[in-house]
C-alpha positions as CSV (number, residue, x, y, z in Angstrom):
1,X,-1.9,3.9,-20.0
2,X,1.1,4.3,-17.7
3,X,2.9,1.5,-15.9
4,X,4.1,2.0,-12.6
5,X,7.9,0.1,-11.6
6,X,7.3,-2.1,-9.1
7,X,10.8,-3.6,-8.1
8,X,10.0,-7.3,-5.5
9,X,13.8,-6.1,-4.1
10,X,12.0,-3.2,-2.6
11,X,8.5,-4.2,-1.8
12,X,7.5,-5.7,1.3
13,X,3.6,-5.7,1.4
14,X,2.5,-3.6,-1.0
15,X,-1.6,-3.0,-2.6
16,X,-1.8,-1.9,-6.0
17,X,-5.1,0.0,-6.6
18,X,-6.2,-0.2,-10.2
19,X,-8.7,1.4,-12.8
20,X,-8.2,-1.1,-15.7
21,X,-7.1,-4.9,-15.7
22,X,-4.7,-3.6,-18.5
23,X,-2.6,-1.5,-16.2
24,X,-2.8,-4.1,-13.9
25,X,-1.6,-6.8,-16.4
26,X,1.8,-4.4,-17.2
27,X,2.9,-3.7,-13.5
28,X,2.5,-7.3,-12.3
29,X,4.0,-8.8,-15.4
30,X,7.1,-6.7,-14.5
31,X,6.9,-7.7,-11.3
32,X,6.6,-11.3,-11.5
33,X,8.2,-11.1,-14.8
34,X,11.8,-9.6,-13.0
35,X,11.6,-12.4,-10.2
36,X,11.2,-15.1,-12.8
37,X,14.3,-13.7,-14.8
38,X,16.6,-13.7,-11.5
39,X,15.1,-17.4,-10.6
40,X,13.3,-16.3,-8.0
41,X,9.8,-18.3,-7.3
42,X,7.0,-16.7,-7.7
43,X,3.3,-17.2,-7.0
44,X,-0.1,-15.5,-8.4
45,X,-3.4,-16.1,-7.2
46,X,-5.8,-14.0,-9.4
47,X,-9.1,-14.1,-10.8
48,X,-9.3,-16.6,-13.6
49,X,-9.7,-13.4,-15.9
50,X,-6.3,-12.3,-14.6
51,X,-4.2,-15.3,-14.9
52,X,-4.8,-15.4,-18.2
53,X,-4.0,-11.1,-19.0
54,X,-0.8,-11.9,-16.5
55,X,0.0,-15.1,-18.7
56,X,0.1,-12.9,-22.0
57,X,2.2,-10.0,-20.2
58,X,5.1,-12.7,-19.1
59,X,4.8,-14.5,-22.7
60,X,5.5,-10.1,-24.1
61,X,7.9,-10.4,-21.6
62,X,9.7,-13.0,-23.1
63,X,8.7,-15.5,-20.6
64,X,6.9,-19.1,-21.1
65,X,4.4,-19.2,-18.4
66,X,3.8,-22.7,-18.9
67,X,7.5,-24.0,-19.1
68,X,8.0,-21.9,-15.4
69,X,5.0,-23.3,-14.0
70,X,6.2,-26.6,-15.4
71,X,9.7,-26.1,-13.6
72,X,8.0,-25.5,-10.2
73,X,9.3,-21.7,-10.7
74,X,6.2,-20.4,-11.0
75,X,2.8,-21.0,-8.8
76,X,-0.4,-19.9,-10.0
77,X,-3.9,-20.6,-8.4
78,X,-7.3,-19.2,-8.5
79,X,-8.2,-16.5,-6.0
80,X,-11.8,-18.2,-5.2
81,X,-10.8,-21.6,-5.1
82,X,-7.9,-20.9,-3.3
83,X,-9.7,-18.9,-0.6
84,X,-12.5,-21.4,-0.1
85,X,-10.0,-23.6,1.7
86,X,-9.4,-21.7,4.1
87,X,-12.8,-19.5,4.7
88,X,-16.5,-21.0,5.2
89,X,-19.0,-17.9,5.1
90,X,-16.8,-15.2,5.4
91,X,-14.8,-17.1,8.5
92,X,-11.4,-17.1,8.3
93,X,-9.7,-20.0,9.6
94,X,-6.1,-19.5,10.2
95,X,-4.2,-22.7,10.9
96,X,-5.9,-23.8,7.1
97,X,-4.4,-20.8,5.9
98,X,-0.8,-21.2,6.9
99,X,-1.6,-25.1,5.7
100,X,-2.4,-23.5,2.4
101,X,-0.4,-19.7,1.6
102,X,2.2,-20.9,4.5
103,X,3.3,-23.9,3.2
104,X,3.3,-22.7,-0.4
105,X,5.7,-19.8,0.5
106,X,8.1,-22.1,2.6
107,X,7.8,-24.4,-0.8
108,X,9.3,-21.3,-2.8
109,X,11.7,-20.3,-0.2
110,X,13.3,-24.3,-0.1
111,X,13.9,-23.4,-3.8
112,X,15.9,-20.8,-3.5
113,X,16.2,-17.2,-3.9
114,X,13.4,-14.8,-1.9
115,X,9.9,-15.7,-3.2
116,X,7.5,-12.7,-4.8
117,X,3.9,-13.5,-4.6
118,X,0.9,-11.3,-6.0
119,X,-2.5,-12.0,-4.5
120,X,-6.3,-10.9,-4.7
121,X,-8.3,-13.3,-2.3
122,X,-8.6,-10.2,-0.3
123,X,-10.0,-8.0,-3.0
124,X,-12.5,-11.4,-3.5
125,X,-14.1,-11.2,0.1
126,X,-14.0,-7.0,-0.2
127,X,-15.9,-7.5,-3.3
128,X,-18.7,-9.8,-1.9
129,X,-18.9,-7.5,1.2
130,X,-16.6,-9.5,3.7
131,X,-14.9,-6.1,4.7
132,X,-14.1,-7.9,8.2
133,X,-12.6,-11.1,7.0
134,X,-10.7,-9.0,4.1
135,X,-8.9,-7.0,6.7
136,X,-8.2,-10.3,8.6
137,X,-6.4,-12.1,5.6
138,X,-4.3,-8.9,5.4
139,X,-3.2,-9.1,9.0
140,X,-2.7,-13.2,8.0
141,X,-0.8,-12.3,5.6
142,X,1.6,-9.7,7.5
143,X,1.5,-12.5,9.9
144,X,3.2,-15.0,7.2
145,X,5.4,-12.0,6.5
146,X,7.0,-12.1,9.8
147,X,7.8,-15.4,9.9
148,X,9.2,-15.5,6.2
149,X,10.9,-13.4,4.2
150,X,9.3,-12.5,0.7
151,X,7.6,-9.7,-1.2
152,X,3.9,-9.4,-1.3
153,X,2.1,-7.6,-3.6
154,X,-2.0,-7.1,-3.2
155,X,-4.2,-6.4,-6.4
156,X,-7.4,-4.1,-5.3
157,X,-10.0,-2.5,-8.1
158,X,-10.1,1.6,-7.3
159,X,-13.8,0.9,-7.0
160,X,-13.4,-0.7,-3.7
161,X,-13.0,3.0,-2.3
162,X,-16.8,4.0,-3.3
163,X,-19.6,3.3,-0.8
164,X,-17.2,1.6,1.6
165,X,-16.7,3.4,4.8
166,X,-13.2,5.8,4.8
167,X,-12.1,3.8,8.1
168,X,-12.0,0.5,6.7
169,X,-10.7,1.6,3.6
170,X,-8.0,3.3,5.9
171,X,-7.4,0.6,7.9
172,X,-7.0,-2.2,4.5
173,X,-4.2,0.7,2.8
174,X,-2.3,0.6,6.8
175,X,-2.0,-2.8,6.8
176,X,0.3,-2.4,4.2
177,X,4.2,-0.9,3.9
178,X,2.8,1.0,0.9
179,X,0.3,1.7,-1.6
180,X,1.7,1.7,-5.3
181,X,0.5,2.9,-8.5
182,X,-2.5,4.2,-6.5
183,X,-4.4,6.0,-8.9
184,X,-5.6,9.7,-8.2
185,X,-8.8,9.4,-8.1
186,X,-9.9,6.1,-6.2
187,X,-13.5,6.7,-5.0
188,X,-16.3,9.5,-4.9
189,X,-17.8,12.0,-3.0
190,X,-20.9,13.9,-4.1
191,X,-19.4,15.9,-6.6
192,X,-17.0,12.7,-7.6
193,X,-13.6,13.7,-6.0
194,X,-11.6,12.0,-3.9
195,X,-7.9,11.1,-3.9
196,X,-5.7,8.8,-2.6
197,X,-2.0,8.6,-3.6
198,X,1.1,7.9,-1.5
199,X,4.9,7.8,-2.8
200,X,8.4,6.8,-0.8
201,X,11.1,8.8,-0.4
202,X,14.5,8.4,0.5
203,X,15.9,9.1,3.6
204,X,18.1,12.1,2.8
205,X,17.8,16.0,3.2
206,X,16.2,16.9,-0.2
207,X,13.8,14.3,0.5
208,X,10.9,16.3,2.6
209,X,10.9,19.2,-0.2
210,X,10.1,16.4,-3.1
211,X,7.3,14.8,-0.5
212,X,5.9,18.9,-0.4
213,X,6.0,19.1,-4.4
214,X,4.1,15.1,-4.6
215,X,1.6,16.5,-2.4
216,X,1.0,20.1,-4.0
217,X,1.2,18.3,-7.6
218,X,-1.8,15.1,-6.4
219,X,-4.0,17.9,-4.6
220,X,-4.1,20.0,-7.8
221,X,-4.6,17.1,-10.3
222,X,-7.2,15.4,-8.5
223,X,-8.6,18.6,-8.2
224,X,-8.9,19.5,-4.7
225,X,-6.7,23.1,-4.1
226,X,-7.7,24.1,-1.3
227,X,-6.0,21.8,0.8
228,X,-2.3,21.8,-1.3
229,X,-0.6,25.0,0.7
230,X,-1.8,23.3,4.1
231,X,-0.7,19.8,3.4
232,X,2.9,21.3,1.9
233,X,3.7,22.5,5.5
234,X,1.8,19.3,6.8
235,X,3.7,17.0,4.8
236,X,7.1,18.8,5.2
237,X,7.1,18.8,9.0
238,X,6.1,14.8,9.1
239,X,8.9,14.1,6.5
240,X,11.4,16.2,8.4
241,X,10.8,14.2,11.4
242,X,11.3,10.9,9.7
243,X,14.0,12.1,7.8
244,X,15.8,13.7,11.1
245,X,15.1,11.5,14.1
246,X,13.5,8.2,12.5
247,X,17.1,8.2,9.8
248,X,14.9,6.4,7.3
249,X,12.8,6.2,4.3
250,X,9.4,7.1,4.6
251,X,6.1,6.7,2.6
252,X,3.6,9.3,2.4
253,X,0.0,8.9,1.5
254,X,-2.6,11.4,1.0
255,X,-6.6,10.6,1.6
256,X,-9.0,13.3,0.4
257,X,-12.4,14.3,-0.3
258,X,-13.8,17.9,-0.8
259,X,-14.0,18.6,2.9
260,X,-11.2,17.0,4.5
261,X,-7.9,16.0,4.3
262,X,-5.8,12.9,6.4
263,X,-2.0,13.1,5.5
264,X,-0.1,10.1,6.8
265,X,4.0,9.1,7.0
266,X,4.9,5.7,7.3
267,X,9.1,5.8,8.8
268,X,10.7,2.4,9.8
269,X,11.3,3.6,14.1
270,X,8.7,2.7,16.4
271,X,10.0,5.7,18.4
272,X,6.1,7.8,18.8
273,X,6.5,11.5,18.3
274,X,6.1,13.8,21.8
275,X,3.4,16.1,21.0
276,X,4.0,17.7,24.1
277,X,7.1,19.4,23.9
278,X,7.5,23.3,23.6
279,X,11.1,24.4,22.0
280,X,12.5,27.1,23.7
281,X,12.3,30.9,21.8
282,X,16.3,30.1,20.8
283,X,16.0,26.2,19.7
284,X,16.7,25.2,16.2
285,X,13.8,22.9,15.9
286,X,11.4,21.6,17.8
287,X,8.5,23.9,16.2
288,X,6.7,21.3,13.8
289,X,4.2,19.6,16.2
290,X,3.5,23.3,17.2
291,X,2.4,23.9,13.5
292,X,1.1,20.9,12.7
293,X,-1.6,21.6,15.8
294,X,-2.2,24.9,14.7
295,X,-3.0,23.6,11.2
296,X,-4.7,20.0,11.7
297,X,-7.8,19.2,13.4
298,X,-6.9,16.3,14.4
299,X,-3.6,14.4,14.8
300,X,-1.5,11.0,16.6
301,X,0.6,7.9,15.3
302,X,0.9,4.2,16.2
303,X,2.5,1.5,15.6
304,X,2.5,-0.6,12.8
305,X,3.9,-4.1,11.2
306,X,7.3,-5.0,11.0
307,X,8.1,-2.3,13.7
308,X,7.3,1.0,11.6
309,X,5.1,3.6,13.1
310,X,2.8,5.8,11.0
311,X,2.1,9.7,11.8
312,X,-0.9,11.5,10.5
313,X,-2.5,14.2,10.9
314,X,-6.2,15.8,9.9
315,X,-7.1,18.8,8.3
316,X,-11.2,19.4,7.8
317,X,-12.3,22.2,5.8
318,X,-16.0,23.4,5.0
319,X,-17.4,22.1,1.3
320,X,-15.7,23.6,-1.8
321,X,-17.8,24.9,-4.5
């Protein structure tokens, strides 16, 4: 069992997609475990199953759950009963939610310090098959995030992948800065493969070739090939770009099944990519969009939360034995 460092400094919204409550338990004890050590507040609202595993990873930790919660340091709620304040059949009702989670996270921001909170009232309403009002407590939620600063991290099983439609499941991982810990396999097709991963990078120049060797390395261990010398050049064009004319760190993350491929970089620039432009024979640069079309299928970018943008691209390949 691996744990994956998850530092609050660096973490805006993030989703950690797990295959065992016990690597679960290790990355958010760390993470709620390092806030409590600075002083920052904190808040968890988990399963009742959870808070407990969460309790005995601060206690190894070296932390007294109780005596923080008795402070007012640390927060902790259950995910149901939490979420039945503000939703009535699947209906979410906004203003009771910044009444609830708003007014809790301006609590831990009068205390000082920048507040980390851990939640999985989405992961509640995706499990009972509220997919729509899932994806609208994530967009609350970035919502809150605009308006206050603190570091959110989301708790979703890998089993939410399998049998839900790739759009939605899509659309829940955009809605956040960045998927961590994700394992490699996180749902199935009909020979049970499918991956998703996705990693940041630095901005700097060696940064695109590490973002080639993630992707080469997660298509070969989750054991789809055929795809890894197509996304290198994939990945390496959309890195370059965010690493030459965005100037920032980016976050790549990889979505496959057997017969197609969706690679997608997340830079902090709203500037949108021209896909129209055509370098002259003597230019420098100006050749990756010209690649990435030959390649890709299909392609585009939009723009996200808190001003980034995210670029992907689509490769689709026939059925691999």
């Amino acid at each position: 069992m691996t744990q994956t460092t998850i530092d609050a400094r660096g973490v805006r919204h993030a989703v950690r997609l797990f295959g065992h409550p016990g690597e679960l338990a290790l990355d958010v004890g760390s993470y709620i475990g390092a806030a409590l050590h600075r002083r920052d507040p904190a808040i968890v609202i988990a399963t009742a199953a959870h808070l407990a595993v969460f309790d005995a990873a601060l206690a190894d930790a070296g932390i007294d759950p109780r005596g923080a919660r008795s402070s007012g340091l640390l927060t902790t709620l259950d995910a149901a009963e939490t979420l039945s304040t503000f939703s009535v059949d699947g209906s979410i009702d906004a203003a009771a939610f910044d009444a609830a989670i708003g007014e809790l996270v301006r609590l831990a921001r009068r205390r000082g310090g920048r507040p980390v909170a851990y939640g999985e009232m989405v992961a509640v309403l995706w499990d009972s098959g509220d997919v729509v009002a899932a994806l609208e407590l994530e967009e609350l939620w970035n919502d809150l995030l605009e308006a206050e600063d603190f570091s959110l991290l989301c708790g979703y099983p890998s089993s939410i992948a399998s049998g839900t439609a790739s759009h939605a499941f899509d659309e829940m991982c955009s809605l956040h800065s960045e998927v961590v810990g994700a394992p490699t396999v996180v749902g199935t097709s009909d020979d049970g493969r499918a991956l998703r991963q996705s990693q940041r990078f630095g901005c700097d120049l060696g940064a695109p070739r590490q973002a080639r060797r993630f992707a080469e390395q997660a298509l070969a261990e989750g054991g789809l090939p055929w795809f890894a010398d197509d996304a290198a050049l994939v990945v390496s064009e959309l890195a370059n770009n965010a690493v030459l004319h965005a100037k920032t760190e980016f976050v790549v993350t990889l979505t496959a099944r057997p017969d197609s491929l969706r690679v997608a970089v997340r830079d902090g620039s709203e500037a949108l990519p021209r896909y129209d432009l055509r370098p002259s024979a003597s230019a420098s640069s100006g050749r990756g969009w010209t690649l990435i079309r030959t390649l890709a299928d299909a392609y585009g970018s939009r723009v996200v939360d808190g001003g980034d943008k995210v670029v992907w691209a689509e490769i689709v390949h026939p059925r691999t034995p």
